[in-house]
N, CA, C and O atoms as CSV, one atom per row, in Angstrom:
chain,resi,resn,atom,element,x,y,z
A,1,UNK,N,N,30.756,56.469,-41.321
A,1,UNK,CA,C,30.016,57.310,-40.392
A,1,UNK,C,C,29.768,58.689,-40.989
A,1,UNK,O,O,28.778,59.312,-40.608
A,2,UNK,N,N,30.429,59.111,-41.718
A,2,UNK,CA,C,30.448,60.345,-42.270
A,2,UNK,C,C,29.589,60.208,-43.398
A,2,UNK,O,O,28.793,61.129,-43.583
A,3,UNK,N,N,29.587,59.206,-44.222
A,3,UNK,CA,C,28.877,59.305,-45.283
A,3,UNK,C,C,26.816,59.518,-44.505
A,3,UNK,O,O,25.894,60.301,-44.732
A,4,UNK,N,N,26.973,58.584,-43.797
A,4,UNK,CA,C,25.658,58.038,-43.138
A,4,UNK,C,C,25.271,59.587,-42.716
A,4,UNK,O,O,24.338,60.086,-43.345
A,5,UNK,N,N,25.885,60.352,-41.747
A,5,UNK,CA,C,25.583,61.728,-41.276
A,5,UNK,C,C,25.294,62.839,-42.459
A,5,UNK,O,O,24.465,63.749,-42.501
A,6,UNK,N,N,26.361,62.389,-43.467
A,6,UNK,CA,C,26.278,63.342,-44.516
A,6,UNK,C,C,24.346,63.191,-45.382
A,6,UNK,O,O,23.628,64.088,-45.825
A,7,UNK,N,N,24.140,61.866,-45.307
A,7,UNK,CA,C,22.829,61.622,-45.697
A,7,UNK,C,C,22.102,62.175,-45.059
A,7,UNK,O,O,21.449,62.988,-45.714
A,8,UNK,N,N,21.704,62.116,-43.316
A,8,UNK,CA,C,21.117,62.378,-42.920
A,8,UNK,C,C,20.771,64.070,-42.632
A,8,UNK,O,O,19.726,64.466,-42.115
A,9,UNK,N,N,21.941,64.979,-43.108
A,9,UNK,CA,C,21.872,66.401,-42.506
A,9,UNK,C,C,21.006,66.469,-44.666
A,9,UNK,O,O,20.470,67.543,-44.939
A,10,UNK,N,N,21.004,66.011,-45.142
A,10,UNK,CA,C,20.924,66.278,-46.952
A,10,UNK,C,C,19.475,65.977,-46.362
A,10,UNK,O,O,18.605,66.849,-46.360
A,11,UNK,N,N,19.252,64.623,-45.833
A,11,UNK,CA,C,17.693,64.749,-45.431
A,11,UNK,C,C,16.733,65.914,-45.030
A,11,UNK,O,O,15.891,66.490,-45.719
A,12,UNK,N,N,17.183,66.153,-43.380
A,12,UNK,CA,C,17.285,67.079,-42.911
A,12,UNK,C,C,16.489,68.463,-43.153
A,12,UNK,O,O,15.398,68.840,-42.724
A,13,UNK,N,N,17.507,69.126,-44.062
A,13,UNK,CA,C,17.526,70.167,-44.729
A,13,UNK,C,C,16.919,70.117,-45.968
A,13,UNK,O,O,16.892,71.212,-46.530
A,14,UNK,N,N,16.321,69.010,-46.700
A,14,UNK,CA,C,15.473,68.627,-47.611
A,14,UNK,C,C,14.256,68.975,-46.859
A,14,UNK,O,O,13.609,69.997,-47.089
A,15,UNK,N,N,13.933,68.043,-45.886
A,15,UNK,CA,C,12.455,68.090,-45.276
A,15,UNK,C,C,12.350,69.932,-45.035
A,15,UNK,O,O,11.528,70.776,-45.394
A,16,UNK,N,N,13.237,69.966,-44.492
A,16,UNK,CA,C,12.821,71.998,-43.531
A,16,UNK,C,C,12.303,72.685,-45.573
A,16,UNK,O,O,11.318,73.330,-45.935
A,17,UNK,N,N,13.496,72.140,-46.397
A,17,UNK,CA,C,12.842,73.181,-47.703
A,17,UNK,C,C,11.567,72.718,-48.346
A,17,UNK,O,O,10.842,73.601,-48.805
A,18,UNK,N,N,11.124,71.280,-48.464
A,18,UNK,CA,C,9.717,71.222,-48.565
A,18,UNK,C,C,8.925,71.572,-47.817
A,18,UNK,O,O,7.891,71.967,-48.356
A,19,UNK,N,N,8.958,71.628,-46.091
A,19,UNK,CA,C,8.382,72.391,-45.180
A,19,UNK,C,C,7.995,73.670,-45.602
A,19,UNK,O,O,6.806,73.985,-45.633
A,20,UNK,N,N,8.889,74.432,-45.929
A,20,UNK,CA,C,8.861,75.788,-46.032
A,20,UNK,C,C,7.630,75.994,-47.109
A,20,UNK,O,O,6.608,76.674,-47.025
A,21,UNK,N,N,8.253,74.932,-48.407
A,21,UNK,CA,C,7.443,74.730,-50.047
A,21,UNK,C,C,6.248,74.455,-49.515
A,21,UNK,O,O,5.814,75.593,-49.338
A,22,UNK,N,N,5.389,73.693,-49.123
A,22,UNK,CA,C,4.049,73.420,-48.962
A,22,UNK,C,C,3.563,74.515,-48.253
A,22,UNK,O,O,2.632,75.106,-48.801
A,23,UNK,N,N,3.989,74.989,-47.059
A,23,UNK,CA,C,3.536,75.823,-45.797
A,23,UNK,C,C,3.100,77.584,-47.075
A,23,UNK,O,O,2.332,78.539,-46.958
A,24,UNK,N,N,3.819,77.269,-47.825
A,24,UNK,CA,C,4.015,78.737,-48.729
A,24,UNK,C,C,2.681,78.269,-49.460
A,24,UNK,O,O,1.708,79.016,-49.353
A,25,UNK,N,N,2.555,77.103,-50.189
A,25,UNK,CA,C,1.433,76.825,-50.721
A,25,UNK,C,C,0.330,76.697,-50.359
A,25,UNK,O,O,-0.727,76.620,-50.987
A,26,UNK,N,N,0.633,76.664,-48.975
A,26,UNK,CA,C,-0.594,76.424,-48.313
A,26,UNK,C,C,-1.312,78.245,-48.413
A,26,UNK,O,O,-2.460,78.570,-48.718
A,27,UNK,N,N,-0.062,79.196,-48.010
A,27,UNK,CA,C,-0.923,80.271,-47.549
A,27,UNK,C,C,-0.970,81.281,-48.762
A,27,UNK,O,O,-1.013,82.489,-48.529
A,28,UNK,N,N,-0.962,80.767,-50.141
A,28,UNK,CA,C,-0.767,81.546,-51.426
A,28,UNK,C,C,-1.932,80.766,-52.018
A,28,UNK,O,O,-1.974,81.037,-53.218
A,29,UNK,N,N,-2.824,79.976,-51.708
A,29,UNK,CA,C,-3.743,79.607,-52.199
A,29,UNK,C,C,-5.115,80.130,-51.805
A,29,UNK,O,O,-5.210,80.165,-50.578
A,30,UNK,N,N,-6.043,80.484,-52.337
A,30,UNK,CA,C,-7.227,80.987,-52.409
A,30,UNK,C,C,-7.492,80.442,-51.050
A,30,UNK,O,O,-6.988,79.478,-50.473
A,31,UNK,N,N,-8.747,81.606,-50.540
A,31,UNK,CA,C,-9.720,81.028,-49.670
A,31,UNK,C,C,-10.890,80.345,-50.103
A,31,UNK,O,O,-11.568,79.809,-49.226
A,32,UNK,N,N,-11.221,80.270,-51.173
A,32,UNK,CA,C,-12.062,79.535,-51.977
A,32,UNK,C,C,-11.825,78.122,-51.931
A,32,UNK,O,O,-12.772,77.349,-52.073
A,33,UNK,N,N,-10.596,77.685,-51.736
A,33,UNK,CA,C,-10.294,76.312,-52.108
A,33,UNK,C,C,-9.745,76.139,-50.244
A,33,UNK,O,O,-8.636,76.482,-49.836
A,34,UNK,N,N,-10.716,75.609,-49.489
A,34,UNK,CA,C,-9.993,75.105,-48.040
A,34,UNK,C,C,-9.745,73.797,-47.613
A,34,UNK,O,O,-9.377,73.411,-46.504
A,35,UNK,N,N,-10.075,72.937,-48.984
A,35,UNK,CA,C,-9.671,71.835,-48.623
A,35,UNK,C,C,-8.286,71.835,-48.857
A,35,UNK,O,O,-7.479,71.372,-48.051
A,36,UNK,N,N,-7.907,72.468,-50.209
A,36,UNK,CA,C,-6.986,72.028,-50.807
A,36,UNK,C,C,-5.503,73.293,-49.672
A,36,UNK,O,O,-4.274,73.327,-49.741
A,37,UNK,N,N,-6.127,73.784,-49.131
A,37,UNK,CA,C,-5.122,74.283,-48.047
A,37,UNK,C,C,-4.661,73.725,-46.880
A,37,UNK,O,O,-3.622,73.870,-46.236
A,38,UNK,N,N,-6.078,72.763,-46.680
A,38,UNK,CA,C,-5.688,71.858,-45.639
A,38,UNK,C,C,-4.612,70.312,-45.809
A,38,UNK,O,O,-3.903,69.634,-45.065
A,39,UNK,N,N,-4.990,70.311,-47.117
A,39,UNK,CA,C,-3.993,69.228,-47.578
A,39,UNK,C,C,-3.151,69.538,-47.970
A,39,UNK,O,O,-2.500,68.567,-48.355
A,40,UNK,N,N,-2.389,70.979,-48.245
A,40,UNK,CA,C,-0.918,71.459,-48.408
A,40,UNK,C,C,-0.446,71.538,-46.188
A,40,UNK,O,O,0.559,71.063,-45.661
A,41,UNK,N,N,-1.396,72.152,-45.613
A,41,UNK,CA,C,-1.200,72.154,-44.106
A,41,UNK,C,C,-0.376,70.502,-43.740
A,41,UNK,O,O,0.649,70.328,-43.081
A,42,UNK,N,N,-1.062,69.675,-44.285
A,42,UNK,CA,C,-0.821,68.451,-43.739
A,42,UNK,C,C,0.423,67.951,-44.372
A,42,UNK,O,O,1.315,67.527,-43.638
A,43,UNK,N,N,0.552,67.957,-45.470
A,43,UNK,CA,C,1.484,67.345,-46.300
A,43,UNK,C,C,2.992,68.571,-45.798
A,43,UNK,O,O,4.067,68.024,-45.550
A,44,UNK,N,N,2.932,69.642,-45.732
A,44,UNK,CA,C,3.975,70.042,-44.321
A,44,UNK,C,C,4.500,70.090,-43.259
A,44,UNK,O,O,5.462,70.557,-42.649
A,45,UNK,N,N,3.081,69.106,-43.119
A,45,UNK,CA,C,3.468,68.573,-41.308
A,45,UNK,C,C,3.768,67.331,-41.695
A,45,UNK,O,O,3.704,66.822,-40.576
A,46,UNK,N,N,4.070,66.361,-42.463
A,46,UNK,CA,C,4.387,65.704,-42.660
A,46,UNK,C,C,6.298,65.864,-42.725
A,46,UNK,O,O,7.206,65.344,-42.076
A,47,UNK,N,N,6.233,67.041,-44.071
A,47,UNK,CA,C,7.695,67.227,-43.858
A,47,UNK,C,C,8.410,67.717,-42.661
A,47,UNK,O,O,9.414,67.155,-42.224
A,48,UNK,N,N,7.916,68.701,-42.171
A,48,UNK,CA,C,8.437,68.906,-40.422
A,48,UNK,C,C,8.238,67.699,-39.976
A,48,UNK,O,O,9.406,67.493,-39.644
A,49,UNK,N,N,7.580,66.523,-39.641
A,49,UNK,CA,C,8.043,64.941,-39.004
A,49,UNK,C,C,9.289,64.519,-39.211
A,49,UNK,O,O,10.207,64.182,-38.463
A,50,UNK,N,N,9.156,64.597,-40.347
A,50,UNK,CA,C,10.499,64.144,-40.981
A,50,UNK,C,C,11.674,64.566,-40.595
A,50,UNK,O,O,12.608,63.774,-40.468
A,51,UNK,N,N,11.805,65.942,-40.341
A,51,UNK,CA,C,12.597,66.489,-39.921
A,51,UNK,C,C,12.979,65.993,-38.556
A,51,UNK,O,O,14.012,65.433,-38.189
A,52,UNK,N,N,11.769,66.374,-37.812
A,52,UNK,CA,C,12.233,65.943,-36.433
A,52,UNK,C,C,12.692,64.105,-36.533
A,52,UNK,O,O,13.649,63.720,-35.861
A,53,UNK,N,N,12.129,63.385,-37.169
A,53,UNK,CA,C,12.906,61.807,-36.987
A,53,UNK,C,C,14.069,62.213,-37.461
A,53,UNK,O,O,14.924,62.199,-36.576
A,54,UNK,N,N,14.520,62.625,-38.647
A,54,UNK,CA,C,15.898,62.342,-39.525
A,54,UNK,C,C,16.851,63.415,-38.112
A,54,UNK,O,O,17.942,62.893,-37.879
A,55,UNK,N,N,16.673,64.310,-37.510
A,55,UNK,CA,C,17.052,65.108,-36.483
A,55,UNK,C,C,17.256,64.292,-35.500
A,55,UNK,O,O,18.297,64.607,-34.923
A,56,UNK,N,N,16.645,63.200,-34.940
A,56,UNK,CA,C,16.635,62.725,-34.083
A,56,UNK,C,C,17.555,61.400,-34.054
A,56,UNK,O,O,18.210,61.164,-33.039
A,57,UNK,N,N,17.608,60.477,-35.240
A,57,UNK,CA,C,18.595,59.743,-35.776
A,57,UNK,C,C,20.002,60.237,-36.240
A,57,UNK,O,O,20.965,59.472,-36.216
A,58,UNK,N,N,20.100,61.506,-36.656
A,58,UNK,CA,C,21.691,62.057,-36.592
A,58,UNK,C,C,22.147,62.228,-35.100
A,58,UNK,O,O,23.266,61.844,-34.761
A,59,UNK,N,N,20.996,62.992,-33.923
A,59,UNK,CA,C,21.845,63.206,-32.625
A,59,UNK,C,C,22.098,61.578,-32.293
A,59,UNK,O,O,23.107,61.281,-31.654
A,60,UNK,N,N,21.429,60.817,-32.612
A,60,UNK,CA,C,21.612,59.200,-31.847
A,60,UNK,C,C,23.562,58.749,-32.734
A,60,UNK,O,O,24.420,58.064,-32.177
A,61,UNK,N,N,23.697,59.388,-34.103
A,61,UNK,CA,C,24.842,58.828,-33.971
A,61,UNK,C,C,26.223,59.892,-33.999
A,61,UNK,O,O,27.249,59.603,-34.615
A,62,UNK,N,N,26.081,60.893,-33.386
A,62,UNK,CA,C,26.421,62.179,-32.983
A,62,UNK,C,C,26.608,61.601,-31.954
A,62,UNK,O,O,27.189,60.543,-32.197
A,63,UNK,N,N,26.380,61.762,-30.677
A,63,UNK,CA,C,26.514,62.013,-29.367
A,63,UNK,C,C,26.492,60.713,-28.505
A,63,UNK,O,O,25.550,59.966,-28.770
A,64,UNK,N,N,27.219,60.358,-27.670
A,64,UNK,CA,C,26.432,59.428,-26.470
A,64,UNK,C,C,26.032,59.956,-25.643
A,64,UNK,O,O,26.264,61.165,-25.602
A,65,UNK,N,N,25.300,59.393,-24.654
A,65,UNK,CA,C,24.563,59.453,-23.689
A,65,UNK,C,C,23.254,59.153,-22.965
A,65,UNK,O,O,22.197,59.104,-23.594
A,66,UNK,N,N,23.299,58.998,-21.950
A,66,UNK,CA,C,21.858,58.665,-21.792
A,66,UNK,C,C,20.901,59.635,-22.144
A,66,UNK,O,O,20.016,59.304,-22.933
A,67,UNK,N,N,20.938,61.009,-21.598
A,67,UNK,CA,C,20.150,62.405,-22.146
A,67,UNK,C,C,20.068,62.311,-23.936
A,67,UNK,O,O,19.093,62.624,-24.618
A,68,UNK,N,N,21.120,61.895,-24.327
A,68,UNK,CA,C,21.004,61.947,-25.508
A,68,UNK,C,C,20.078,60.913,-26.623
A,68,UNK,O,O,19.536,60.970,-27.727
A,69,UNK,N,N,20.359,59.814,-25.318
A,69,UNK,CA,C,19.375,58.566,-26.268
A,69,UNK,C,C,17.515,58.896,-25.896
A,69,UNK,O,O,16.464,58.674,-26.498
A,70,UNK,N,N,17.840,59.438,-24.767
A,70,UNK,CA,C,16.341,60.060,-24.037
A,70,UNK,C,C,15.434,60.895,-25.490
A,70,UNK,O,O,14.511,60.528,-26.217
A,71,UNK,N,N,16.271,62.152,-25.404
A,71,UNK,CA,C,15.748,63.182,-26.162
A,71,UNK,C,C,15.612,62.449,-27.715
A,71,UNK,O,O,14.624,62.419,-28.448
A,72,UNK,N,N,16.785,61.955,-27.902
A,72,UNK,CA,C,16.442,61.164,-29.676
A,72,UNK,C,C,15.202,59.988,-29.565
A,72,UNK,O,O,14.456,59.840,-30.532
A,73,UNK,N,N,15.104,59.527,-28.877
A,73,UNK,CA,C,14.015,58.885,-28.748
A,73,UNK,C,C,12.987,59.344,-28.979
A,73,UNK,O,O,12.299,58.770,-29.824
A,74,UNK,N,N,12.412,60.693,-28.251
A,74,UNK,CA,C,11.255,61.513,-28.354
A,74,UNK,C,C,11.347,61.953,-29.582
A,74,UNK,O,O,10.506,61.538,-30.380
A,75,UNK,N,N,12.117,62.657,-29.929
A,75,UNK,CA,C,12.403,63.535,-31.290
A,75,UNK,C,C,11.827,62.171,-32.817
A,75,UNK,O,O,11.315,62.414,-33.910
A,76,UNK,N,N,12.168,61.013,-32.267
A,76,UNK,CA,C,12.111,59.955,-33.008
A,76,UNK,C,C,11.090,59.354,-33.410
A,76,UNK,O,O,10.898,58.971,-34.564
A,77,UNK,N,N,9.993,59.167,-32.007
A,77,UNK,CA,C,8.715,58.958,-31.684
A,77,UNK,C,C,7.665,59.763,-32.617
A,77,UNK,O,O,6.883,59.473,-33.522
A,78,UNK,N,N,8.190,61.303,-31.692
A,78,UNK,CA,C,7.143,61.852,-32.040
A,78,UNK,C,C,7.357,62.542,-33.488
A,78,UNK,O,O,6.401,63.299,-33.659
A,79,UNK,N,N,8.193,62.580,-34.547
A,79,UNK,CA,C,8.368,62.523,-35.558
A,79,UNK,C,C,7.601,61.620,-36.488
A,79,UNK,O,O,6.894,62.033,-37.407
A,80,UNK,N,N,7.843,60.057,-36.107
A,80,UNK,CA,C,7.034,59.335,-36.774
A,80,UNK,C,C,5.277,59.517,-36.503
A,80,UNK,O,O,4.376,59.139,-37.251
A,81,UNK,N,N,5.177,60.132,-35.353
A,81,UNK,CA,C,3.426,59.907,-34.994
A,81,UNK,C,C,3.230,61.026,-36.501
A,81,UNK,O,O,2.520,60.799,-37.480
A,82,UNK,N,N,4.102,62.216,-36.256
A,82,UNK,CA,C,3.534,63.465,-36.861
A,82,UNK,C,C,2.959,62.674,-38.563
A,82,UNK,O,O,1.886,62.649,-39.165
A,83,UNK,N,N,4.335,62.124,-38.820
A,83,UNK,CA,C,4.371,61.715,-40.000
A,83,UNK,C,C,2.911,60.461,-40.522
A,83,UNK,O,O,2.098,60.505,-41.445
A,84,UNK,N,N,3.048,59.892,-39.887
A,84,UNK,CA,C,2.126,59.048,-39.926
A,84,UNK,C,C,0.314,59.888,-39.850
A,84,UNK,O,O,-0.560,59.563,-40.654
A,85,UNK,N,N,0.126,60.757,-38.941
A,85,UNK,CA,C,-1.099,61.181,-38.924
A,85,UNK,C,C,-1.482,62.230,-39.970
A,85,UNK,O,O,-2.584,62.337,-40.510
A,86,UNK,N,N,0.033,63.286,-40.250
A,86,UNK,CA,C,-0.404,63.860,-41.390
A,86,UNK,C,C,-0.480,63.219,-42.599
A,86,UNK,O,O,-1.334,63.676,-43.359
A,87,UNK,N,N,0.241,62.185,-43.043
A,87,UNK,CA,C,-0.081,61.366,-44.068
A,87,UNK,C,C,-1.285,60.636,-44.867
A,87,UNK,O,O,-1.412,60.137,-45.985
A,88,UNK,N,N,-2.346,60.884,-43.395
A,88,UNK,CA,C,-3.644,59.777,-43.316
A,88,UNK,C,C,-4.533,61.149,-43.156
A,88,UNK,O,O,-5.698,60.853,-42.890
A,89,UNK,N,N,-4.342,62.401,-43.231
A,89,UNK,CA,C,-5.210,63.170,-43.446
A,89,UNK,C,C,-5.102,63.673,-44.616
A,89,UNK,O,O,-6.191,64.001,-45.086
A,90,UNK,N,N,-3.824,63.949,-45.563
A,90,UNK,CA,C,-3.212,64.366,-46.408
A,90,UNK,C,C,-3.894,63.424,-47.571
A,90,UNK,O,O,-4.429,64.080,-48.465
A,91,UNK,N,N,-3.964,61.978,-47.710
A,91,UNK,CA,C,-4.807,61.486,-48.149
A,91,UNK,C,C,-6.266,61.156,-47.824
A,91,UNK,O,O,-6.820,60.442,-48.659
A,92,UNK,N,N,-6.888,61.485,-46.921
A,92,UNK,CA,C,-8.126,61.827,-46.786
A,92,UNK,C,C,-8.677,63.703,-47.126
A,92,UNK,O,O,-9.846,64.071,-47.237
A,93,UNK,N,N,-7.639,64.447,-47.209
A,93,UNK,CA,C,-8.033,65.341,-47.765
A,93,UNK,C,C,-8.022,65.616,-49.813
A,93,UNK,O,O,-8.774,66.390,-50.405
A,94,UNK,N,N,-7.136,64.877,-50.352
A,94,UNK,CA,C,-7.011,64.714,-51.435
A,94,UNK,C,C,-8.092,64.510,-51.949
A,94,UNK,O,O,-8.524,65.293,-52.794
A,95,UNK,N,N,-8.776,63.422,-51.568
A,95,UNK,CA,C,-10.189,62.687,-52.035
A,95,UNK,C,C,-11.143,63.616,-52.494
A,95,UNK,O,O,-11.983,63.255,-53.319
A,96,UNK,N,N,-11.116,64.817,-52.043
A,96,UNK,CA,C,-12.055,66.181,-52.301
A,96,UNK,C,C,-11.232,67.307,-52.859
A,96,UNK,O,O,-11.687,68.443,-52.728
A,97,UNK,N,N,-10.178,67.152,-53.412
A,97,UNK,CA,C,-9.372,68.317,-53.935
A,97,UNK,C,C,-10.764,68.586,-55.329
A,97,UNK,O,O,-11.763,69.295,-55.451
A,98,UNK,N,N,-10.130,67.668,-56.047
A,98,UNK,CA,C,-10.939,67.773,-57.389
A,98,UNK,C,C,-12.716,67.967,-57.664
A,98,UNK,O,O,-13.252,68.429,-58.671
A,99,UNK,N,N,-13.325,67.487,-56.505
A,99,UNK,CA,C,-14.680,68.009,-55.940
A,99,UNK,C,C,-15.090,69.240,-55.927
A,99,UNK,O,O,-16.074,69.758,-56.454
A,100,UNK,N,N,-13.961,69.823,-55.051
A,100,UNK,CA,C,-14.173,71.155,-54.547
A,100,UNK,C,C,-13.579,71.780,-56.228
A,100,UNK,O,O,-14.443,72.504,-56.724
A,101,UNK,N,N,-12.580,71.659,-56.942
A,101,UNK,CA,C,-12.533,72.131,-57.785
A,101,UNK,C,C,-13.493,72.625,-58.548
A,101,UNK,O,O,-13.768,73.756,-58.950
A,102,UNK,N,N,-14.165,71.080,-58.732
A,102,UNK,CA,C,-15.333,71.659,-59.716
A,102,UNK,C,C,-16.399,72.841,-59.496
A,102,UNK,O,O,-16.792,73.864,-60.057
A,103,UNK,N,N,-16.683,71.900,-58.066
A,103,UNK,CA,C,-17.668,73.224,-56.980
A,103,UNK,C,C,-17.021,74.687,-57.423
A,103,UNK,O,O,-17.979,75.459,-57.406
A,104,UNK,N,N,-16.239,75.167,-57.679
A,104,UNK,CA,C,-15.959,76.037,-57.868
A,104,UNK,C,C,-15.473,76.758,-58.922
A,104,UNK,O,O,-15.027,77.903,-58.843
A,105,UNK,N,N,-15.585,75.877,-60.223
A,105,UNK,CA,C,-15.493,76.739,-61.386
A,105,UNK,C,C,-16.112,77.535,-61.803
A,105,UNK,O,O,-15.454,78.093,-62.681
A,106,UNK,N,N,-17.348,78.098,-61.670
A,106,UNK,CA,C,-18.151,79.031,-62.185
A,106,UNK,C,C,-19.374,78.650,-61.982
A,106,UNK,O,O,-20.311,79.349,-62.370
Protein backbone atom coordinates (compact mmCIF):
# COMPACT_ATOMS: atom_id res chain seq x y z
CA UNK A 1 0.00 0.00 0.00
CA UNK A 2 2.71 2.28 0.62
CA UNK A 3 4.67 1.53 -2.25
CA UNK A 4 1.38 2.02 -4.59
CA UNK A 5 0.73 5.65 -2.73
CA UNK A 6 4.35 6.34 -2.88
CA UNK A 7 3.87 6.02 -6.87
CA UNK A 8 1.05 7.81 -7.01
CA UNK A 9 2.06 11.19 -4.89
CA UNK A 10 5.78 10.80 -7.49
CA UNK A 11 2.97 10.97 -10.17
CA UNK A 12 1.23 13.61 -8.78
CA UNK A 13 3.84 16.02 -8.28
CA UNK A 14 5.39 15.04 -11.68
CA UNK A 15 2.20 16.14 -13.54
CA UNK A 16 1.85 19.77 -11.27
CA UNK A 17 5.99 20.20 -12.50
CA UNK A 18 5.26 19.58 -16.16
CA UNK A 19 2.11 21.69 -15.61
CA UNK A 20 4.01 24.42 -14.43
CA UNK A 21 6.92 23.45 -17.57
CA UNK A 22 4.53 23.81 -20.49
CA UNK A 23 2.19 26.66 -18.91
CA UNK A 24 5.84 28.65 -18.70
CA UNK A 25 6.31 27.68 -22.32
CA UNK A 26 3.39 28.51 -23.26
CA UNK A 27 3.71 32.22 -21.99
CA UNK A 28 7.64 32.73 -22.96
CA UNK A 29 6.88 32.08 -26.46
CA UNK A 30 6.41 34.71 -29.09
CA UNK A 31 3.17 36.17 -30.15
CA UNK A 32 4.13 35.44 -33.56
CA UNK A 33 3.85 31.79 -33.13
CA UNK A 34 -0.10 31.19 -31.67
CA UNK A 35 -0.41 28.03 -32.68
CA UNK A 36 2.44 26.78 -31.16
CA UNK A 37 1.15 28.46 -27.75
CA UNK A 38 -1.90 26.87 -28.08
CA UNK A 39 -0.39 23.52 -28.23
CA UNK A 40 1.95 24.15 -25.18
CA UNK A 41 -1.85 25.54 -23.52
CA UNK A 42 -3.13 22.10 -24.25
CA UNK A 43 -0.42 19.78 -23.62
CA UNK A 44 -0.68 21.49 -19.83
CA UNK A 45 -4.00 20.83 -19.56
CA UNK A 46 -3.32 17.67 -20.23
CA UNK A 47 -0.78 17.51 -17.36
CA UNK A 48 -3.19 19.24 -14.83
CA UNK A 49 -5.75 16.04 -15.90
CA UNK A 50 -3.43 14.02 -14.82
CA UNK A 51 -3.08 15.44 -11.84
CA UNK A 52 -6.52 15.62 -10.96
CA UNK A 53 -7.00 11.53 -11.94
CA UNK A 54 -3.63 10.42 -10.18
CA UNK A 55 -5.24 12.89 -7.10
CA UNK A 56 -8.24 11.27 -7.29
CA UNK A 57 -6.96 7.54 -7.24
CA UNK A 58 -4.61 8.24 -4.14
CA UNK A 59 -7.84 9.80 -2.08
CA UNK A 60 -9.77 6.41 -3.28
CA UNK A 61 -6.97 4.44 -1.45
CA UNK A 62 -6.42 6.96 1.39
CA UNK A 63 -9.72 7.31 2.83
CA UNK A 64 -13.12 5.45 3.05
CA UNK A 65 -16.21 6.65 2.54
CA UNK A 66 -18.98 7.33 0.70
CA UNK A 67 -18.10 11.34 0.30
CA UNK A 68 -14.92 10.08 -0.43
CA UNK A 69 -15.70 7.58 -3.23
CA UNK A 70 -18.22 10.50 -4.48
CA UNK A 71 -15.57 13.23 -4.81
CA UNK A 72 -12.75 10.61 -6.24
CA UNK A 73 -14.99 9.68 -8.71
CA UNK A 74 -15.43 13.23 -10.08
CA UNK A 75 -11.83 14.15 -9.58
CA UNK A 76 -11.39 10.78 -11.67
CA UNK A 77 -13.91 11.47 -14.40
CA UNK A 78 -13.23 14.66 -14.95
CA UNK A 79 -9.47 14.24 -15.06
CA UNK A 80 -9.69 11.73 -17.71
CA UNK A 81 -12.24 13.98 -19.94
CA UNK A 82 -9.49 16.87 -19.42
CA UNK A 83 -6.89 14.48 -20.50
CA UNK A 84 -8.41 13.00 -23.27
CA UNK A 85 -9.68 16.39 -24.96
CA UNK A 86 -6.46 18.15 -24.46
CA UNK A 87 -4.65 15.37 -26.04
CA UNK A 88 -6.87 15.50 -29.33
CA UNK A 89 -6.25 19.18 -29.63
CA UNK A 90 -2.61 19.00 -28.68
CA UNK A 91 -2.35 16.79 -31.67
CA UNK A 92 -4.50 18.66 -33.88
CA UNK A 93 -2.57 21.64 -33.04
CA UNK A 94 0.90 20.11 -33.80
CA UNK A 95 -0.11 19.49 -37.43
CA UNK A 96 0.57 23.35 -38.01
CA UNK A 97 3.49 23.94 -35.65
CA UNK A 98 5.99 23.57 -38.53
CA UNK A 99 3.60 25.53 -41.10
CA UNK A 100 3.40 28.36 -39.10
CA UNK A 101 7.12 28.09 -38.64
CA UNK A 102 7.89 28.52 -41.96
CA UNK A 103 5.14 31.29 -42.39
CA UNK A 104 7.28 32.99 -40.35
CA UNK A 105 10.82 32.91 -41.10
CA UNK A 106 11.40 35.94 -42.96
Amino acid sequence: MKTINFFLVFFIVASGVFYFYFKTRQFRTSHVFPIRKKMFASKAGSFLGGLLFFFGVNQLLLFQGIATYVVAAIFILFGLYIIMFNWKATKHYQQFVDEEAKLNEN
